[in-house]
C-alpha positions as CSV (number, residue, x, y, z in Angstrom):
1,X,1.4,-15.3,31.9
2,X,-2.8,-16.3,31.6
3,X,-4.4,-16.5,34.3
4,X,-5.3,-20.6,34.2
5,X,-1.3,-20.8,33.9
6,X,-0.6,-18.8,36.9
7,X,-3.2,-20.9,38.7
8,X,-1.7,-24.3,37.5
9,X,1.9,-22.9,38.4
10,X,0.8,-21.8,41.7
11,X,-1.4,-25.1,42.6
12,X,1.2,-27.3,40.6
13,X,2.0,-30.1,43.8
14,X,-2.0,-30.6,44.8
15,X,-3.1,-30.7,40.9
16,X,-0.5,-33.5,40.1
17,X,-1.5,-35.2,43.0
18,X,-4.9,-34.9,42.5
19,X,-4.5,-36.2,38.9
20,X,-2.6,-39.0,39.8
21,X,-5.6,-39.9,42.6
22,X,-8.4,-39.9,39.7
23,X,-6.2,-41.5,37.4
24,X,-5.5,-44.4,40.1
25,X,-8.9,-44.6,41.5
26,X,-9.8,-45.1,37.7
27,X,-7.6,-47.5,36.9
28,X,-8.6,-49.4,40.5
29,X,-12.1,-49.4,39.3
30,X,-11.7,-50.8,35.9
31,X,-9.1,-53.7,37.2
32,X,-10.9,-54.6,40.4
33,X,-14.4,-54.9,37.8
34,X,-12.6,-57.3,35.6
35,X,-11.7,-59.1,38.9
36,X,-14.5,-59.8,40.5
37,X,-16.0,-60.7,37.4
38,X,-13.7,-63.2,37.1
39,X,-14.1,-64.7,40.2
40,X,-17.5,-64.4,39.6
41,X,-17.5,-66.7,36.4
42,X,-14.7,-69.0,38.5
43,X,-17.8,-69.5,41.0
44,X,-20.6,-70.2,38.8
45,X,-22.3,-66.5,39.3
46,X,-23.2,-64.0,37.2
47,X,-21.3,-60.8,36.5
48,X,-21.9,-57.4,37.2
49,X,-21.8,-54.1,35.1
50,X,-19.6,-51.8,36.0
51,X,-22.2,-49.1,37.5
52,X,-23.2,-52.0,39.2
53,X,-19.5,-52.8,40.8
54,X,-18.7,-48.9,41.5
55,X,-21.5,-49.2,44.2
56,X,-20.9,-52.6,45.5
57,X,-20.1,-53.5,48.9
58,X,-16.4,-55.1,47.2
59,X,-15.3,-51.8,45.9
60,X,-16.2,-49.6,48.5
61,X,-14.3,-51.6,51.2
62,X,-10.9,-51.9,49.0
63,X,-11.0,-47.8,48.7
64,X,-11.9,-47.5,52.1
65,X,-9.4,-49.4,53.4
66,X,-6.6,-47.9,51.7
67,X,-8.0,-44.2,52.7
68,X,-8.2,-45.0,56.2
69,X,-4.3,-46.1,56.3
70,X,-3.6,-43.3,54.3
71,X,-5.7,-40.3,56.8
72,X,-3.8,-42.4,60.0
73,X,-0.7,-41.9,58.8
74,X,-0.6,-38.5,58.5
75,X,-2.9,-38.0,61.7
76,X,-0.1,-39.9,63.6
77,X,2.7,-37.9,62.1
78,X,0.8,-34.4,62.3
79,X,0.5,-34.9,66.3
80,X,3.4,-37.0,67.3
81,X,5.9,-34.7,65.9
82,X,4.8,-32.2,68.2
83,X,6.7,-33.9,71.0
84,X,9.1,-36.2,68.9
85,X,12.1,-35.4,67.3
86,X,15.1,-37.1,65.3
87,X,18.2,-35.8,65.2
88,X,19.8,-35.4,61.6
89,X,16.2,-35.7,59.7
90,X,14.5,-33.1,57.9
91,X,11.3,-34.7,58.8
92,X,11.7,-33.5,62.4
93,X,11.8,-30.2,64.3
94,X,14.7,-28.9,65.8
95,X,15.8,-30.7,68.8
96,X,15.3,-27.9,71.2
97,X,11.5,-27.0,69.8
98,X,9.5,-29.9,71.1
99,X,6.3,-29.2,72.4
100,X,3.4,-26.6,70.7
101,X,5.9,-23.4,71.0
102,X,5.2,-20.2,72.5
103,X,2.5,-17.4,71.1
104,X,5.1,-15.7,69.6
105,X,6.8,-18.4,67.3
106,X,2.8,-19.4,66.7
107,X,1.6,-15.7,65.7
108,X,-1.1,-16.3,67.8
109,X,-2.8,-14.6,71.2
110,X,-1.1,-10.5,71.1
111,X,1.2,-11.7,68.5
112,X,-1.5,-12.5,65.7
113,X,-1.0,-9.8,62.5
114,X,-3.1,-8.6,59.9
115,X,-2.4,-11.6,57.9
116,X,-3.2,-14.0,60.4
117,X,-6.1,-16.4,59.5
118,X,-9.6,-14.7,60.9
119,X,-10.1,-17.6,63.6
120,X,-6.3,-16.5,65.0
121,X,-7.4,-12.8,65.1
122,X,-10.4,-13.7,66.7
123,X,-9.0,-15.4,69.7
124,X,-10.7,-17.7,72.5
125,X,-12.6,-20.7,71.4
126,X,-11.6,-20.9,67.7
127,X,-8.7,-19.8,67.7
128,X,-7.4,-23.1,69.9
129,X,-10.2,-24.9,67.4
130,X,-8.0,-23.6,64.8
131,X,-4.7,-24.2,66.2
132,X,-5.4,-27.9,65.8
133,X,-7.3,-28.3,62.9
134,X,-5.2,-30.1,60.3
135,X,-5.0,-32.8,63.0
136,X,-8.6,-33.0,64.1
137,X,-9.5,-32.7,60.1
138,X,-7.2,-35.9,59.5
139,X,-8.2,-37.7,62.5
140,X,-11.7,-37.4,61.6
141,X,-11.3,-38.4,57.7
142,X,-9.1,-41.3,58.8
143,X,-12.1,-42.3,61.4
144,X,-15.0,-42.2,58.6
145,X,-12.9,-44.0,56.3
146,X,-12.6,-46.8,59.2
147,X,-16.0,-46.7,59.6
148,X,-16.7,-46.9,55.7
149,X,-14.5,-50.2,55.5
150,X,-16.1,-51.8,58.2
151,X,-19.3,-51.7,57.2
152,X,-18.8,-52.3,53.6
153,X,-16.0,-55.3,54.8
154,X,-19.2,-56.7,56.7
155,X,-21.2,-56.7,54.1
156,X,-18.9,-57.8,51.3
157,X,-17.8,-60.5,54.3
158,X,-21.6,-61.4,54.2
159,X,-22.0,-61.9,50.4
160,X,-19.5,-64.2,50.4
161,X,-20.7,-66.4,53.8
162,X,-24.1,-66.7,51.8
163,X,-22.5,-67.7,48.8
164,X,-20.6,-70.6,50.8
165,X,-23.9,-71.4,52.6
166,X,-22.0,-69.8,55.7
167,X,-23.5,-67.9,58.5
168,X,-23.3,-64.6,58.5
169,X,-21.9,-62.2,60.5
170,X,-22.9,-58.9,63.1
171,X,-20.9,-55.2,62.3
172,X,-19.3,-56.0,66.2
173,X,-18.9,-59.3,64.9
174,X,-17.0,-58.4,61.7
175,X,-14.8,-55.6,63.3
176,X,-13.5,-58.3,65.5
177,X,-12.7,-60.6,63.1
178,X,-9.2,-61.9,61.6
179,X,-10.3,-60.8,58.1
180,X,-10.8,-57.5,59.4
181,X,-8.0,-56.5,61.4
182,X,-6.1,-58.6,58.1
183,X,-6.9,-56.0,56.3
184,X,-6.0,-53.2,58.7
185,X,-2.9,-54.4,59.4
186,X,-1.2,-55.2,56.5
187,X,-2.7,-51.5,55.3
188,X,-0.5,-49.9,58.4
189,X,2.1,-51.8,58.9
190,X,3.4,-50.4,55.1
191,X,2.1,-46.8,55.9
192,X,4.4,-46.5,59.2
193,X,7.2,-48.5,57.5
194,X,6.8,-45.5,55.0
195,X,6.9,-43.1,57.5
196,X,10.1,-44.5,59.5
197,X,12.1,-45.0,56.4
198,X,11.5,-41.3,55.7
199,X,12.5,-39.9,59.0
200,X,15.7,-41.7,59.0
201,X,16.3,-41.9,55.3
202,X,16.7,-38.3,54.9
203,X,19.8,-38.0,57.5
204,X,21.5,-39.6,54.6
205,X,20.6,-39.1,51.5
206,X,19.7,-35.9,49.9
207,X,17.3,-34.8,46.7
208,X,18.6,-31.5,45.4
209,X,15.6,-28.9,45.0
210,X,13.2,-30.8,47.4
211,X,11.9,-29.5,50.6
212,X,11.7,-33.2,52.0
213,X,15.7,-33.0,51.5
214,X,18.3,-31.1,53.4
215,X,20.4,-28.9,51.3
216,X,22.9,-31.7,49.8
217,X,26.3,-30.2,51.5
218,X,24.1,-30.0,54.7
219,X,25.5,-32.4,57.7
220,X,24.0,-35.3,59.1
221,X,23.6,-34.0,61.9
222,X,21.7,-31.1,60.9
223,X,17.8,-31.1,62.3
224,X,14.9,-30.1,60.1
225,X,16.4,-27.9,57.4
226,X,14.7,-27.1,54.0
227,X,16.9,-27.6,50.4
């Protein structure tokens, strides 16, 4: 086997994903171009090239918007299922494990081996920086990406006020608005509906092969086992 096919067979779940990304974000860019040109011929207003779109304040606030949902989903999920649990799913822990374990179950502190990640065989400081780091990484993208949307929603908000003669509007102003926190919302409310219908989907139903899935003869009642 080459050595390109090893690495696609090896990296096979983050390459399809990541395809599927570009391919999306492509396909967002394109549409929402034709859109707003539309909308800006419906208005009387000239239309934009697409460079000119792919660094307007419109685009960059419907990406960021999405990306922010996205990054507080799995912030959420990463750190509330350390303490919560749900019997039966294979999206919990076992009932008995709540909390951040001991050393031992961790590999970390005296029971760190050779293959241990340097900041867990180093100890002290990083090694608790580590120990939370997916969540902290998460929390921090999903932040930005907030911060991204509002100021792009403002000004996007803003080009539309002035086009409607309309005053405009501060970033404290904008952030506390009901087109703002419209946006959010409907962006979260899907993302922890998702998240729910997971958990308590998988007590039931099974997908033979899939880690997300139990094993199919596996009982309901079984708590986070992988098929």
């Amino acid at each position: 086997m080459t050595r390109t096919r090893t690495f696609a067979r090896d990296n096979g779940l983050t390459l399809f994903f990541g395809l599927l990304f570009l391919l999306a974000l492509t396909g967002q860019a394109l549409t929402g171009h034709t859109d707003f040109n539309n909308r800006q011929q419906a208005d009387g207003a000239p239309t934009v090239s697409l460079a000119h779109y792919l660094t307007s304040s419109a685009f960059a606030v419907d990406v960021a918007e999405n990306w922010q949902s996205e990054y507080l989903q799995f912030f959420l999920y990463i750190f509330v299922t350390v303490w919560l649990v749900q019997r039966g799913s294979n999206e919990s822990k076992q009932l008995d494990e709540r909390g951040t374990e001991s050393d031992e179950q961790q590999h970390v502190g005296a029971h760190a081996t050779d293959s241990s990640p340097a900041p867990v065989r180093a100890g002290g400081i990083r090694a608790m920086l580590y120990s939370r780091s997916l969540g902290l990484t998460m929390g921090t993208v999903f932040f930005l990406s907030w911060l991204a949307q509002s100021i792009a929603g403002r000004a996007a908000y803003n080009a539309d006020q002035l086009t409607q003669h309309a005053d405009t509007v501060s970033w404290i102003g904008y952030v506390t608005s009901a087109d703002f926190w419209n946006r959010t919302l409907q962006n979260w409310q899907s993302e922890f509906l998702a998240v729910a219908s997971m958990a308590a989907l998988s007590i039931y139903l099974r997908q033979r092969g899939s880690p997300e899935s139990k094993p199919v003869g596996t009982g309901h009642d079984v708590t986070g086992a992988e098929g």
